[in-house]
TIKEVO-862143 format. One record per residue: x, y, z of N, C-alpha, C in turn. Coordinates in steps of 0.02 Angstrom, whole numbers, padded with zeros to 5 digits, always signed. Layout:
XYZXYZXYZ
...
END
This chain:
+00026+03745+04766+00089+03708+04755+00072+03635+04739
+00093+03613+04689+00080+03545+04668+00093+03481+04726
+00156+03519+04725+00178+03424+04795+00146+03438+04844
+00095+03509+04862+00069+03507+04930-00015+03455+04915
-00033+03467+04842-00072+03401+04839-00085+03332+04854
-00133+03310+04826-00123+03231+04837-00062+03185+04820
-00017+03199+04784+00036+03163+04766+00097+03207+04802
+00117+03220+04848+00192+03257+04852+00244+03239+04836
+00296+03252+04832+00353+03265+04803+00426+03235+04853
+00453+03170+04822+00490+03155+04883+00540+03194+04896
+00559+03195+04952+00613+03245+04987+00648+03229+05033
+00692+03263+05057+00765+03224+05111+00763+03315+05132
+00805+03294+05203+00797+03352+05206+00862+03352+05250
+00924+03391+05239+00980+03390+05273+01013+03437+05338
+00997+03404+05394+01034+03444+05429+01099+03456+05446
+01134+03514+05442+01197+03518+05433+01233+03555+05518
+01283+03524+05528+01339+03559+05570+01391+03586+05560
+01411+03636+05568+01478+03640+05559+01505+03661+05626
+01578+03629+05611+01636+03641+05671+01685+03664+05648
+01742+03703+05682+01804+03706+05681+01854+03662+05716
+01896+03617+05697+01918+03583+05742+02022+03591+05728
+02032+03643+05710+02111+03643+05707+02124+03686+05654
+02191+03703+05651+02208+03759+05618+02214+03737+05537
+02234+03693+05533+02220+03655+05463+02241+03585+05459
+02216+03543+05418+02212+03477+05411+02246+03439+05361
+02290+03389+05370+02322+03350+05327+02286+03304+05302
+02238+03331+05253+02180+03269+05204+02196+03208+05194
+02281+03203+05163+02316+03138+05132+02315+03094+05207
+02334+03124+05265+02378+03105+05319+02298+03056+05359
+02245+03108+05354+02172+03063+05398+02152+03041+05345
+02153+03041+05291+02125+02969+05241+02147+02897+05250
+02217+02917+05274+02243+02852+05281+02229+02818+05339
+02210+02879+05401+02199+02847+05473+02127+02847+05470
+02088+02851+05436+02014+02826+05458+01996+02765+05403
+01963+02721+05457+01956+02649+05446+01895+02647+05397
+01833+02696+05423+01772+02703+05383+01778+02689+05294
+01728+02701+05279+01720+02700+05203+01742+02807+05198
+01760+02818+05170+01802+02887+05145+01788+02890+05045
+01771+02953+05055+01780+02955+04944+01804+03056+04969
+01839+03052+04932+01860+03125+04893+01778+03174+04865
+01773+03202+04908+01707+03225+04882+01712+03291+04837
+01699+03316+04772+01730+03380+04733+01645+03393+04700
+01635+03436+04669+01568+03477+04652+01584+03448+04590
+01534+03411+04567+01534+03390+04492+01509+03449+04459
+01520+03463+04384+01508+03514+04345+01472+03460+04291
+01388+03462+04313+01344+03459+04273+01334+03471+04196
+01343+03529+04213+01339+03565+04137+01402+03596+04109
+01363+03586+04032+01456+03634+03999+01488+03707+04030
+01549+03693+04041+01578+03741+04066+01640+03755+04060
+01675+03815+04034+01750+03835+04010+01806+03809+04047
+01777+03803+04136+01835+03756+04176+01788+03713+04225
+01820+03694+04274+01773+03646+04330+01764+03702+04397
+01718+03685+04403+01728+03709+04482+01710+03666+04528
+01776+03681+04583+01782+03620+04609+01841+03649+04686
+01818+03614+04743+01863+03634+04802+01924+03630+04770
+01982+03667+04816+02059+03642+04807+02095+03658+04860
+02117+03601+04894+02106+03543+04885+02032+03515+04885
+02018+03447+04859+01954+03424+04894+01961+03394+04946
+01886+03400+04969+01886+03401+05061+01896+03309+05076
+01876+03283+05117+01884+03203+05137+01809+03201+05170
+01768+03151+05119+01710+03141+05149+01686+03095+05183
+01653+03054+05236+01679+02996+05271+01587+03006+05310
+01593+02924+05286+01514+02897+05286+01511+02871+05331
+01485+02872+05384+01479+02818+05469+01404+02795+05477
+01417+02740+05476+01340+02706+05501+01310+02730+05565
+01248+02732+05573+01198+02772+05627+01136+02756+05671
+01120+02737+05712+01068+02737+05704+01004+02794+05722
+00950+02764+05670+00920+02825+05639+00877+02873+05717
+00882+02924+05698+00854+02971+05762+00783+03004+05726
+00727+02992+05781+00652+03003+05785+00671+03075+05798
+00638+03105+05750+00631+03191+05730+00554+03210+05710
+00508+03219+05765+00442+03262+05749+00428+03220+05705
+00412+03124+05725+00381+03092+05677+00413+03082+05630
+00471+03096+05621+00504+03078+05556+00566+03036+05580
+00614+02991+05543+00672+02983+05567+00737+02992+05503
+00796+02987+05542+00839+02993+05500+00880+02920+05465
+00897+02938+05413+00951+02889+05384+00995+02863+05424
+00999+02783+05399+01029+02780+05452+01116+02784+05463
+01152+02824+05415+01218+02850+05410+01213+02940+05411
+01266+02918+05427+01285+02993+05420+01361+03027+05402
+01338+03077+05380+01398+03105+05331+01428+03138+05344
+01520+03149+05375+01573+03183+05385+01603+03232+05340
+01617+03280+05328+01647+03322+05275+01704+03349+05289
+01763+03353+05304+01838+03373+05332+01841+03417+05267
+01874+03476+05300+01899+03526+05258+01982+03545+05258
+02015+03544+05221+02100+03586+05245+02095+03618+05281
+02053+03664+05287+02082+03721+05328+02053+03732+05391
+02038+03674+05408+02020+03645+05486+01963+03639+05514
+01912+03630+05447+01824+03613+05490+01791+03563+05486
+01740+03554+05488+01702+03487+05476+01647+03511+05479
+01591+03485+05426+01522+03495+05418+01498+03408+05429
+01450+03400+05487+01398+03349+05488+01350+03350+05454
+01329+03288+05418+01230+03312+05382+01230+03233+05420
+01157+03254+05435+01102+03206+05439+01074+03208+05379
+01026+03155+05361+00955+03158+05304+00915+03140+05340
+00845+03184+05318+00811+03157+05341+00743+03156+05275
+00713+03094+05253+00661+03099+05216+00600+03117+05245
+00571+03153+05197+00531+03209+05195+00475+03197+05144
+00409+03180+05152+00357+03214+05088+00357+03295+05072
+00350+03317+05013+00345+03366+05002+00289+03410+05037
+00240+03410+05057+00172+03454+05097+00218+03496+05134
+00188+03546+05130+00202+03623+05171+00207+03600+05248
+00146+03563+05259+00148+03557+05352+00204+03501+05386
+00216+03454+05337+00277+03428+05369+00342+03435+05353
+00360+03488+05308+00444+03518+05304+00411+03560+05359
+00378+03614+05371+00358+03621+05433+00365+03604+05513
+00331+03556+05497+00341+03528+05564+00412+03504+05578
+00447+03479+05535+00520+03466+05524+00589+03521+05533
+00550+03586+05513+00604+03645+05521+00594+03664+05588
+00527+03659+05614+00525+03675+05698+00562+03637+05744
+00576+03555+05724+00593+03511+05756+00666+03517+05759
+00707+03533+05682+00777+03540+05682+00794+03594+05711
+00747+03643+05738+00779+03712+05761+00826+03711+05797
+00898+03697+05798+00913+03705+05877+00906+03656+05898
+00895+03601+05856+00896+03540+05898+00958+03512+05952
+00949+03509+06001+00998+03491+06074+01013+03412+06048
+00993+03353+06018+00997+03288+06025+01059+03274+05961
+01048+03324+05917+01078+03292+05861+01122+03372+05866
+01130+03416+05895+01189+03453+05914+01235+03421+05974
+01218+03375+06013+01252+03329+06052+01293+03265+06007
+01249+03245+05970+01276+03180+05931+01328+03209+05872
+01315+03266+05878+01374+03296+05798+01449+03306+05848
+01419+03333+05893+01500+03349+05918+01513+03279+05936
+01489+03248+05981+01499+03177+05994+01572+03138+05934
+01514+03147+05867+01559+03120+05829+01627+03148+05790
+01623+03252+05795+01678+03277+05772+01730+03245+05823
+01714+03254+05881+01759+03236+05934+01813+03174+05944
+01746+03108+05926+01764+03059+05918+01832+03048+05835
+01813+03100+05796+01861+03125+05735+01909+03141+05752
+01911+03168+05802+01986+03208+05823+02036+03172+05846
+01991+03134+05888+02041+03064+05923+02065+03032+05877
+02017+03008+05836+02052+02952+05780+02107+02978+05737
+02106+03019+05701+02165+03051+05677+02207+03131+05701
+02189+03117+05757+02227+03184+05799+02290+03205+05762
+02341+03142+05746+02378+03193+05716+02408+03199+05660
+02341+03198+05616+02335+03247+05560+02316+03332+05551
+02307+03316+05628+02273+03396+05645+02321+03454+05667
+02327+03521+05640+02387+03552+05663+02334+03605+05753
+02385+03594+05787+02323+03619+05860+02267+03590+05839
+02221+03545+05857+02184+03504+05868+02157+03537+05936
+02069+03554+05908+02016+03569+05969+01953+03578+05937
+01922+03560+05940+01867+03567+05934+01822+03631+05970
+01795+03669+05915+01781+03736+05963+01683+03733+05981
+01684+03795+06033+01622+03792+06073+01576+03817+05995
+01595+03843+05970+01557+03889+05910+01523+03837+05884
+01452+03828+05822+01443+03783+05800+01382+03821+05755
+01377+03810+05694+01360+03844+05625+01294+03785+05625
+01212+03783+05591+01174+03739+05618+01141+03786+05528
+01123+03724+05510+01071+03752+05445+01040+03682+05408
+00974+03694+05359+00939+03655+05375+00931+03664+05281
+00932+03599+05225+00904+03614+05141+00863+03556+05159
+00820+03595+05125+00753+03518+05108+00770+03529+05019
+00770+03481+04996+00768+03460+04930+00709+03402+04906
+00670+03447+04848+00635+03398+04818+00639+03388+04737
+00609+03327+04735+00624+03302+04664+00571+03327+04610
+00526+03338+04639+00481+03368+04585+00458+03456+04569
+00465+03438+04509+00463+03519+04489+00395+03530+04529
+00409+03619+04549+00354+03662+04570+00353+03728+04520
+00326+03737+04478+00319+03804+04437+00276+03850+04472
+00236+03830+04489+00209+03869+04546+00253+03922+04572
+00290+03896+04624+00338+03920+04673+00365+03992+04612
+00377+03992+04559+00409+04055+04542+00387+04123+04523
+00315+04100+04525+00265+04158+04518+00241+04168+04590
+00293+04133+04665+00254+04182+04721+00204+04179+04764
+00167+04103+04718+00107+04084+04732+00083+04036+04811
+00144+04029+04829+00155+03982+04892+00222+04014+04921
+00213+04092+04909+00303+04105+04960+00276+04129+05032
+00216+04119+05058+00193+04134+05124+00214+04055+05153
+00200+03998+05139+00215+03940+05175+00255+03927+05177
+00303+03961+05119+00398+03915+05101+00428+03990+05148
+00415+04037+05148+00448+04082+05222+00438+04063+05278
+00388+04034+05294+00369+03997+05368+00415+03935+05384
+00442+03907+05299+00472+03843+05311+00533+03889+05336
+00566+03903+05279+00636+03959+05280+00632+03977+05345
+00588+04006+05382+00616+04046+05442+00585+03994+05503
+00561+03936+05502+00561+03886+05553+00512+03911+05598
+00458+03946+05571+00403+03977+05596+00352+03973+05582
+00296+03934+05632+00244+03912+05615+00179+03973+05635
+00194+04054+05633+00159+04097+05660+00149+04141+05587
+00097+04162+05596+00096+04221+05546+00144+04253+05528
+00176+04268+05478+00226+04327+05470+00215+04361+05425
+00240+04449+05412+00219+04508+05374+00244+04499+05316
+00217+04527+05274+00230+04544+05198+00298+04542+05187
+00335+04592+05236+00410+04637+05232+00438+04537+05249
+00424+04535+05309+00475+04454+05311+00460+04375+05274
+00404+04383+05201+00402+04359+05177+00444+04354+05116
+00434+04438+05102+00490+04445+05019+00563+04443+05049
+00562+04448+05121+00640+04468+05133+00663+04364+05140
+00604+04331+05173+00615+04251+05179+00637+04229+05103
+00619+04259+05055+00592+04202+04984+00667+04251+04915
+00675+04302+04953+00702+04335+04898+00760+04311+04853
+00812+04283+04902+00878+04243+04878+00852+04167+04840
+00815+04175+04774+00807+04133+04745+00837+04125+04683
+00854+04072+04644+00870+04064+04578+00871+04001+04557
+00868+03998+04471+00843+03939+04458+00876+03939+04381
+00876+03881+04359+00926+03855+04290+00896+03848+04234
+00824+03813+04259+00779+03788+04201+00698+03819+04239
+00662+03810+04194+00601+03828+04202+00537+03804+04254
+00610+03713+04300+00556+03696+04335+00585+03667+04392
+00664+03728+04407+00716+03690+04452+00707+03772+04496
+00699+03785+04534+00724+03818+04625+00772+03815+04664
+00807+03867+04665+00855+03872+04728+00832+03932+04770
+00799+03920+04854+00790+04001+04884+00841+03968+04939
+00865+04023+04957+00940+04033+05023+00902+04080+05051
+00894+04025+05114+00892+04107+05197+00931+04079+05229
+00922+04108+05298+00963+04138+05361+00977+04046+05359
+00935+04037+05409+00911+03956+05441+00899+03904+05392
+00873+03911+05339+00847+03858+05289+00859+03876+05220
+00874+03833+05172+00860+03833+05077+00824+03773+05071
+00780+03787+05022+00746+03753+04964+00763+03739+04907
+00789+03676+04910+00805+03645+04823+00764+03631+04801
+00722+03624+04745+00676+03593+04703+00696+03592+04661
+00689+03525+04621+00719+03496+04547+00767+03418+04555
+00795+03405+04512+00836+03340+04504+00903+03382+04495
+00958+03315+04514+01027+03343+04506+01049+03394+04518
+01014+03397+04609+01039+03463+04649+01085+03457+04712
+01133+03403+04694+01193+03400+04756+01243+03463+04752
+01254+03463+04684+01275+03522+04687+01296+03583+04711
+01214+03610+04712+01198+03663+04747+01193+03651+04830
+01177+03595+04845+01184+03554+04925+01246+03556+04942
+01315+03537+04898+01376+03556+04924+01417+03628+04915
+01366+03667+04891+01405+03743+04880+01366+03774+04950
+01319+03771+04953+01286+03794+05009+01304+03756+05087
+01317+03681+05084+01361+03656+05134+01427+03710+05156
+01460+03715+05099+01518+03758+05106+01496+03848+05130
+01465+03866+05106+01433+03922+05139+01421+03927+05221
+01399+03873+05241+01378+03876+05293+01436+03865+05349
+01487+03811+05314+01551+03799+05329+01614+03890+05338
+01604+03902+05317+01639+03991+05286+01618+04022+05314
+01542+04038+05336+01524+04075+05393+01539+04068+05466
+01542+03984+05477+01547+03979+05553+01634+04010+05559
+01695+03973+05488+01755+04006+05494+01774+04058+05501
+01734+04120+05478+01741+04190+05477+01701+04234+05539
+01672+04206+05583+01632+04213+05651+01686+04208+05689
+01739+04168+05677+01799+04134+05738+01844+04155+05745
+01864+04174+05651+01919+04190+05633+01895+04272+05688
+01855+04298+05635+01827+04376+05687+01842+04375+05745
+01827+04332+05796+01828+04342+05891+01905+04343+05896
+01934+04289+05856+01989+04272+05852+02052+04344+05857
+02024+04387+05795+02045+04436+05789+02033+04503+05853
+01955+04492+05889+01948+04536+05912+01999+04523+05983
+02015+04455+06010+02046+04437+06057+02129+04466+06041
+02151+04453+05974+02200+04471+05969+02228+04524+05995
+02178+04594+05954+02182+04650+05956+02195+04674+06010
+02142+04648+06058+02141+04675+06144+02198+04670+06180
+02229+04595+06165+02289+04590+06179+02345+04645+06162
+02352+04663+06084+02413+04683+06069+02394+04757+06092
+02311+04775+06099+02311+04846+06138+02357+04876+06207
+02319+04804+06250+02352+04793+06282+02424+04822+06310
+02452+04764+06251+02540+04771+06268+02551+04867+06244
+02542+04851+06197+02533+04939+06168+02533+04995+06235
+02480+04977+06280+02455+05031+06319+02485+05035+06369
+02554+04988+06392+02582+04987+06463+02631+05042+06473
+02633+05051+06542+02670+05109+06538+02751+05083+06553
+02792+05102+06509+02864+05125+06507+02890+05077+06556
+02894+05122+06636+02929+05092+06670+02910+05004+06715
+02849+05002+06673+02804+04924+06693+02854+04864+06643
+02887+04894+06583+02898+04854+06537+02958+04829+06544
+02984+04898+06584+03088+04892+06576+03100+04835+06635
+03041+04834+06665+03068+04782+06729+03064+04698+06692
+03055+04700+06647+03062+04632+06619+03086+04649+06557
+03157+04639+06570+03229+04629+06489+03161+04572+06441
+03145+04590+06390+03158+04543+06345+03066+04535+06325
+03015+04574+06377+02951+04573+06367+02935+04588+06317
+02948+04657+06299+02918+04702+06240+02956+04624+06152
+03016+04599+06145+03014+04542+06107+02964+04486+06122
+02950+04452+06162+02897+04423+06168+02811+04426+06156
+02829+04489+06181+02733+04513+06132+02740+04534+06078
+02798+04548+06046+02807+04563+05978+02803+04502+05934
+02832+04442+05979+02823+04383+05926+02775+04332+05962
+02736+04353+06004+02682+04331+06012+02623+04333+05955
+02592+04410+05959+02592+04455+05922+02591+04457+05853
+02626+04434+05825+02651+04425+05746+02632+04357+05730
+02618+04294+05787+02602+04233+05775+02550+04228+05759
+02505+04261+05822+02410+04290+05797+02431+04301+05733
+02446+04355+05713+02442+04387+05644+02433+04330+05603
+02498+04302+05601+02496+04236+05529+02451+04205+05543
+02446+04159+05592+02386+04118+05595+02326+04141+05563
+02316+04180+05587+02251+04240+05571+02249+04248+05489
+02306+04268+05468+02292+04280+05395+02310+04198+05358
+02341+04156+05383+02347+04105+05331+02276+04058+05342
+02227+04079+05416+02173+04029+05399+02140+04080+05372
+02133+04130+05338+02092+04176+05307+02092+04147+05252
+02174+04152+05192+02178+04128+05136+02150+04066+05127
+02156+04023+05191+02161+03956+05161+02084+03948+05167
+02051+03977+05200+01963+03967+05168+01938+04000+05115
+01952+04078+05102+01959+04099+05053+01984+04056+04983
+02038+04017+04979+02057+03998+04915+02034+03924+04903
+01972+03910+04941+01970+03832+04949+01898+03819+04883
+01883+03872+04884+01822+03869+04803+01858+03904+04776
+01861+03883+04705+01868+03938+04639+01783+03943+04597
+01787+04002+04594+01742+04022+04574+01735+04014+04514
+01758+03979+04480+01766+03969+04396+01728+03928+04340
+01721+03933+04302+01681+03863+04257+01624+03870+04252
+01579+03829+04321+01518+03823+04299+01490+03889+04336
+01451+03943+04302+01435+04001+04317+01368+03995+04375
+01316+03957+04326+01264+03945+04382+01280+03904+04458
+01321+03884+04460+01366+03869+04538+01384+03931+04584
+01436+03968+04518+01449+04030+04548+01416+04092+04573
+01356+04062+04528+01305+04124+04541+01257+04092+04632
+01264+04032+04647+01245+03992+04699+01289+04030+04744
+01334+04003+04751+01391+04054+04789+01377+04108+04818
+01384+04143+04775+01364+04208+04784+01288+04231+04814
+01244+04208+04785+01183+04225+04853+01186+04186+04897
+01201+04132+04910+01203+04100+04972+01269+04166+05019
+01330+04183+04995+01368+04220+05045+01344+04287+05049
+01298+04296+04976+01274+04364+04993+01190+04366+05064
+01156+04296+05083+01109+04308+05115+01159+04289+05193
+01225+04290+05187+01255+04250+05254+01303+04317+05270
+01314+04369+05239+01335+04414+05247+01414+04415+05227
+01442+04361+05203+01516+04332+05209+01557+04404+05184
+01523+04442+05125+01570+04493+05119+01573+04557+05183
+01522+04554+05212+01525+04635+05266+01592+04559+05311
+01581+04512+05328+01619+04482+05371+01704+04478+05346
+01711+04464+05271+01772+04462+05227+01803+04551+05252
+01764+04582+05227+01786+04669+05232+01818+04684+05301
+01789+04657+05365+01791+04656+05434+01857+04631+05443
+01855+04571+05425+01918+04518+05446+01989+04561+05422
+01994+04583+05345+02046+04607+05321+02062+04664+05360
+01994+04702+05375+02026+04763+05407+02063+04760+05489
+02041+04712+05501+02045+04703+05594+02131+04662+05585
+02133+04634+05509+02180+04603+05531+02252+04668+05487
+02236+04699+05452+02282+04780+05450+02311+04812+05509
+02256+04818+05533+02250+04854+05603+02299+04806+05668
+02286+04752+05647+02337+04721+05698+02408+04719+05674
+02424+04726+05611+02482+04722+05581+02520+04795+05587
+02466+04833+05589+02483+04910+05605+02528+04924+05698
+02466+04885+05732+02498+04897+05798+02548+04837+05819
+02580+04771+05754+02634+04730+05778+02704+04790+05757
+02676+04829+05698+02736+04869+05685+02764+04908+05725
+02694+04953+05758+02720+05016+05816+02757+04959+05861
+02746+04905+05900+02783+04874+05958+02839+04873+05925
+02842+04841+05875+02918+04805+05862+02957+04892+05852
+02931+04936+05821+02968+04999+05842+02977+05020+05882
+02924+05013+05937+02961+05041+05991+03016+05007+06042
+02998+04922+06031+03054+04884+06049+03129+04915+06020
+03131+04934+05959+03197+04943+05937+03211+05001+05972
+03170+05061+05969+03192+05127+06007+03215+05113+06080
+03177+05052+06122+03186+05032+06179+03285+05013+06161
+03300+04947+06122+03364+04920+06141+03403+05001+06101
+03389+05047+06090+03441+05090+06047+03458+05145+06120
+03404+05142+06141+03383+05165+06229+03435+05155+06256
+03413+05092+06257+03485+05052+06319+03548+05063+06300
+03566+05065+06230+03612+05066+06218+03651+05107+06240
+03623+05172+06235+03662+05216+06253+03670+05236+06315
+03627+05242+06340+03631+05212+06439+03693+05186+06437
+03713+05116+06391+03774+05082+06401+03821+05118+06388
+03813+05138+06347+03891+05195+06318+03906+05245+06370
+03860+05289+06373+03855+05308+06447+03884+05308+06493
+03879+05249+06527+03905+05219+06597+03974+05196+06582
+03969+05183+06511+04066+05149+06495+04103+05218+06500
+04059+05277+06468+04114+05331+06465+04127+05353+06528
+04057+05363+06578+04054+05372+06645+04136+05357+06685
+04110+05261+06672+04171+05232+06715+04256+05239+06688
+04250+05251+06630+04307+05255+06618+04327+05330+06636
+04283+05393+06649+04334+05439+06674+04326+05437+06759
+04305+05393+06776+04310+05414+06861+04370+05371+06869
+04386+05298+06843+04405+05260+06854+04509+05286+06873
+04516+05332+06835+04563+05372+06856+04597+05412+06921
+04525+05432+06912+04547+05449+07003+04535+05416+07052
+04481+05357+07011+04485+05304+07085+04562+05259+07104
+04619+05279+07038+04682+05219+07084+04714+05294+07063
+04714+05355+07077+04744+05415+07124+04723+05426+07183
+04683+05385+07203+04661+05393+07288+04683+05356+07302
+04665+05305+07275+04695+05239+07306+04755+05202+07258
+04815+05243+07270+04869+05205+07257+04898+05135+07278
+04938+05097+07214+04963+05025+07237+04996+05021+07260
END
């Protein structure tokens, strides 16, 4: 590999957070309440292309001064970068500069693993986000979940790298492993690669990507968003599985547990149905927040980055779990109705009841 020579290849290397912090976000509403420096951040379209591709809305990006944090000999920039999304997340990056050599992105991917110092300082500051414009936030919380991924980007071409010739050291980087690893978890580390020109790299794994080339923010903010989409669809999921249990739950009680409270079986029905929406409108609203359109080699980014993150077995999951809950809000609310059609006639009942005794009760007892 060339930059692992005498000259390497400068590099930055971004660590990213993501959070969920509310059900969705009024962009216009915290632009105006944060004091910081703020820009509209959207995916420039490089190259010619039939439309743009580009978030929608775009997210609110917001630059905070830092000071820089000692990482395995290295340190970071000394700002750091906020990313607010509509539909209620936030991605942190650190930078951190980097020479190109194999042993110190290395030593650098071991160091970001899981790092505890700068997973303390990210929430620190989503947190400190929340306060400041709390209410732009619809339910405002910041959740325990937290999405952690790591792009080193360098500026100088490696041709090397596409013939294979260095994918034993760049899987060790990719998988944050400084141990031997097999054949099988090398092609499986290096496989999600693609590239534009003859001397530009994109590989996507689990834990880490590799940019190599110039004029690759790009691909740094499609893969930001990837990583962003996964932690949403992990939450949205529990989210769903909590639901479910619940509306099993109500589903599974028996009869005479329910009649002792007039008005229960409506209450978990529109309990119930609240999950639901929520559930499906933060689905759409991450779902519709990229268009996939225009610039193709973006789209084609996209796509292996969600195809090495699993987003579609997770997309397939979500829709179905959330059917399935729509299935068992229907049976309640039916059987609620069979319940008041129940009563009803109980009532009729007792009216017809009383009205024929009621006869002979003033022939016994005359006025």
């Amino acid at each position: 590999m060339s930059a692992a020579a005498g000259n390497p290849a400068r590099g930055v290397c971004s660590a990213l957070f993501a959070y969920d912090v509310s059900l969705a976000v009024d962009l216009n509403r915290a632009e105006r309440r944060i004091r910081a420096a703020t820009e509209r951040s959207g995916i420039r379209a490089r190259r010619r292309a039939p439309q743009y591709f580009k978030f929608r809305p775009a997210p609110l990006r917001i630059i905070q001064d830092a000071a820089p944090l000692s990482l395995a000999g290295f340190q970071s920039e000394p700002r750091v970068e906020i990313t607010l999304f509509d539909f209620g997340a936030v991605s942190v990056c650190y930078r951190i500069p980097v020479p190109g050599r194999f042993e110190d992105m290395l030593a650098l991917a071991e160091a970001l693993f899981e790092n505890e110092p700068l997973l303390r300082d990210s929430r620190a500051r989503v947190e400190a986000l929340v306060q400041t414009i709390g209410e732009a936030f619809d339910r405002p919380e910041v959740s325990t979940e937290v999405e952690d991924y790591m792009i080193f980007q360098l500026d100088a071409p490696l041709p090397e790298t596409h013939a294979g010739a260095n994918d034993v050291a760049l899987a060790q980087i990719l998988r944050c492993e400084r141990a031997a690893l097999s054949l099988d978890e090398v092609r499986d580390a290096t496989a999600q690669r693609i590239s534009f020109t003859p001397t530009d790299v994109a590989m996507v794994d689990w834990n880490a990507a590799l940019l190599v080339g110039p004029e690759m923010d790009d691909v740094h903010a499609v893969l930001e968003f990837v990583n962003v989409a996964l932690l949403e669809m992990r939450l949205l999921d529990l989210q769903l599985d909590r639901a479910l249990d619940q509306a099993y739950e109500s589903l599974s009680r028996r009869p005479w547990t329910r009649l002792r409270f007039p008005g229960y079986g409506d209450a978990q029905a529109v309990r119930i149905g609240q999950m639901q929406v929520d559930s499906a409108i933060a689905f759409e609203r991450l779902t519709n927040t990229v268009k996939l359109l225009g610039d193709q080699y973006l789209a084609r980014v996209y796509r292996l980055g969600a195809q090495r993150f699993h987003l579609e077995s997770w997309d397939r999951g979500i829709q179905r779990k959330l059917q399935t809950l729509e299935s068992i809000y229907d049976k309640i609310t039916d059987r609620v109705a069979t319940q008041r059609l129940e009563a009803l006639e109980w009532i009729i009942i007792i009216l017809i009841a009383v009205s024929i005794v009621l006869p002979f009760i003033h022939g016994v007892y005359p006025h």
